[in-house]
C-alpha positions in Angstrom: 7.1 1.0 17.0 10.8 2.2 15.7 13.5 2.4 17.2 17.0 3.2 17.1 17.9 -0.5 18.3 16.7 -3.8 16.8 15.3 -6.9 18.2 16.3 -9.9 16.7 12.7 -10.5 14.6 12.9 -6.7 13.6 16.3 -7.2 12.0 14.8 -9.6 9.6 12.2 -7.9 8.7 11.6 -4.9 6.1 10.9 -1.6 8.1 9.7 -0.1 4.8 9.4 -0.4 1.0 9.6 2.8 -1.7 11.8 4.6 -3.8 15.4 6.0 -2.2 16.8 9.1 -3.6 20.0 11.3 -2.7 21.0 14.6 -1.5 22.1 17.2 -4.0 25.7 18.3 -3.5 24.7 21.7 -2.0 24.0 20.2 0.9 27.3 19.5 1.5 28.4 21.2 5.0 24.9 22.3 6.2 24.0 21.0 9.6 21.8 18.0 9.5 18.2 18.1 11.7 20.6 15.9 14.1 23.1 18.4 14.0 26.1 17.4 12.7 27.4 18.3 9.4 26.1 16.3 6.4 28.9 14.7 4.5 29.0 13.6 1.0 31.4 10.8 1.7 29.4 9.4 4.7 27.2 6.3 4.8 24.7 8.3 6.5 21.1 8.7 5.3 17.7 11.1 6.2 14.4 9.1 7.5 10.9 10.4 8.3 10.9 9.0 11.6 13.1 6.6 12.0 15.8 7.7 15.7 18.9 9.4 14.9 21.4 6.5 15.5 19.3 3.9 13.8 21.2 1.9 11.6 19.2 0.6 8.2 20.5 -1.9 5.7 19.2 0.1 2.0 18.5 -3.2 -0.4 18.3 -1.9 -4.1 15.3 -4.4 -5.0 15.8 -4.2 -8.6 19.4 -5.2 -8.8 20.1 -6.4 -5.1 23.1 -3.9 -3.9 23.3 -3.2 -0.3 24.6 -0.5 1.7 24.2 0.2 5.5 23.4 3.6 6.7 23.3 5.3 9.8 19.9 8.2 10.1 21.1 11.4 11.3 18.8 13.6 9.2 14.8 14.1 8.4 13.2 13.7 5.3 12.6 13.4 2.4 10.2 15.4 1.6 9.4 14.6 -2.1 5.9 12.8 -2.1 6.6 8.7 -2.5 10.1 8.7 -1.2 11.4 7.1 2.1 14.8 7.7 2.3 17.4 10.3 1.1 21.0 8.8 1.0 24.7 10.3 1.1 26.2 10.5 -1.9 28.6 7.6 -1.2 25.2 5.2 0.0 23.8 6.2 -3.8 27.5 5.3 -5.2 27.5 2.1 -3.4 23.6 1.0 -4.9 24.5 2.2 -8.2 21.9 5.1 -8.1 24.5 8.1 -9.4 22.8 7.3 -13.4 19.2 7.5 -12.3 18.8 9.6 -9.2 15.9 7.4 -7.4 15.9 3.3 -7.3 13.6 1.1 -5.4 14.6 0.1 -2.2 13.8 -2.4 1.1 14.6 -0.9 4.2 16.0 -3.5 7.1 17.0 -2.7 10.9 20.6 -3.6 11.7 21.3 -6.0 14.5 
């Protein structure tokens, strides 16, 4: 089961494994599936089905960066990806070259 808060085992332990990708800056303004305003310079992030609110440490597996992110949006919706970051969240992991990077998703206590 997910939720938007954490138990202590679940905080430990990976909600999910795949590839992260981020928003395109024309999304910049338009009202999230949460709805609020996406913005660039946020640490916020879109989830299949994780709850709005949940917070999710993103680990980039293949060069260990971390950033923490707060869901407030749905998606993605490209095949074999589990999360779509702010621009800022892809800054942070080092992403802005490639566009995609494996990830580790983790609940936040």
């Amino acid at each position: 089961m997910l939720s938007g808060c954490a138990s202590e085992s679940q905080a430990n332990s990976p909600i999910q494994e795949g590839v992260a990708s981020y928003y395109a800056d024309r999304f910049d303004g338009r009202t999230t599936a949460s709805g609020v305003p996406f913005d660039q310079t946020d640490l916020t992030a879109a989830h299949k089905s994780l709850p709005f609110g949940t917070r999710v440490l993103v680990t980039r597996r293949d060069n260990g960066r971390q950033v923490e992110v707060l869901i407030n949006d749905r998606g993605p919706y490209v095949d074999g990806r589990v999360i779509d970051l702010s621009k800022r969240a892809a800054r942070e992991l080092g992403m802005l070259g490639r566009g995609v990077a494996p990830v580790e998703l983790t609940y936040v206590r």
